[in-house]
C-alpha positions in Angstrom: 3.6 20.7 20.9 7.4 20.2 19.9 9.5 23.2 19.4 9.5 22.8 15.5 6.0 22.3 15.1 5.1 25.4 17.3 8.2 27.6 15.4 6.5 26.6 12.0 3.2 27.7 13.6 4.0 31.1 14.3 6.0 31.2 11.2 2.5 31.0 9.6 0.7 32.9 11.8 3.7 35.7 10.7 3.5 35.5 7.2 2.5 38.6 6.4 5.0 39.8 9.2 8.8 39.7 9.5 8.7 39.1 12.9 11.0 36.6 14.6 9.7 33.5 16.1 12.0 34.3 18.7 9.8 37.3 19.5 7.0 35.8 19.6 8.1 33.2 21.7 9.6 36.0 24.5 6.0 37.6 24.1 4.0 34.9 24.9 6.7 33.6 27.8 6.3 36.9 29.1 9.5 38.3 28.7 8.9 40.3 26.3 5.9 43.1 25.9 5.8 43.4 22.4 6.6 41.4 19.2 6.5 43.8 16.4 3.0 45.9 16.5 1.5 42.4 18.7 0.7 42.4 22.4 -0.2 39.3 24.2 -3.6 40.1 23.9 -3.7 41.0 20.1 -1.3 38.0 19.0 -3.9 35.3 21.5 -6.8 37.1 19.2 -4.8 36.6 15.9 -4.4 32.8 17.3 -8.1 32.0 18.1 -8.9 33.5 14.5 -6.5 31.7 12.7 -6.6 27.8 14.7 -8.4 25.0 15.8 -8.9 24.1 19.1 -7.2 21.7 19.1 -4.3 23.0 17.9 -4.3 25.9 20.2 -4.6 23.5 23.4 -1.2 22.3 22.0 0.2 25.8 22.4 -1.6 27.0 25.4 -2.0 25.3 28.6 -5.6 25.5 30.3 -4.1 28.2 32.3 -2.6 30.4 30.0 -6.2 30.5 27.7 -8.1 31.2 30.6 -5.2 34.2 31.5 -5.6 35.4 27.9 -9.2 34.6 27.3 -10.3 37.9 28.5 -13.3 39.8 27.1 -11.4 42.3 25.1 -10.3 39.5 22.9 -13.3 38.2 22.6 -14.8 41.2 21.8 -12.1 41.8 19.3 -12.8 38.5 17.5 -14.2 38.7 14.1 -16.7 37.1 13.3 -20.4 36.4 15.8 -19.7 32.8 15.5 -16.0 32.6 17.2 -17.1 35.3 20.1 -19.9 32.6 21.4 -17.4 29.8 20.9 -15.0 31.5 23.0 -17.5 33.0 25.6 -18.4 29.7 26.6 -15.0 28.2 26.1 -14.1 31.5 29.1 -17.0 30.6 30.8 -16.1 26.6 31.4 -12.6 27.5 32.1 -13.8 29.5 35.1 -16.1 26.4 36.3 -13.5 24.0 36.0 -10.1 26.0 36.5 -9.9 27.5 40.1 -9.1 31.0 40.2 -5.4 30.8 42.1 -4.7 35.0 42.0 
C-alpha cells in the first residue's frame, strides 16, 4: 500500500482520535511504544475490527500479522464471528510461515 493510501487509512481508523499518523506509523515500525492510549497490540485489534482482509494484507506483511496475531487480540476482538476468523487465520499462518525466533 502507498504511503497516502495507508496515511488516509489511519486517519480513519483515528477519527475519533487526534492522534498523529506519524505516531502511528513509529508504533507500528516499532519505534515507538505508544500512540496516544494504543499499543501495538490494541491498535492491530482496532485494525482487524475495523478492515478487510484484504486491506489489512496491504498494511501488514504475513509476518507482521502472524507477530501481532496473538491470542490476546483475538480474545479482545468483538464480536464470535471475527475471533474464529482470526483463529484460523493464526492457525494457517503458523502452518505455512516458519517460526524463525
Amino acid at each position: 500500500m502507498e504511503l497516502p493510501e495507508r496515511n488516509k487509512l489511519f486517519r480513519q481508523i483515528m477519527w475519533d482520535y487526534n492522534i498523529p499518523v506519524a505516531d502511528i506509523e513509529a508504533l507500528l515500525s516499532g519505534s515507538n511504544n505508544k500512540a496516544g492510549h494504543y499499543n501495538r497490540s490494541t491498535l492491530f485489534q482496532k485494525i482487524l475490527e475495523s478492515y478487510s482482509w484484504f486491506t489489512i494484507l496491504n498494511v501488514f506483511t504475513p509476518d507482521e500479522i502472524k507477530s501481532l496475531l496473538t491470542e490476546d487480540v483475538i480474545r479482545g476482538l468483538r464480536t464470535p464471528s471475527l475471533k474464529k476468523k482470526y483463529e484460523f487465520v493464526k492457525k494457517r499462518l503458523q502452518e505455512i510461515i516458519p517460526y524463525t525466533g
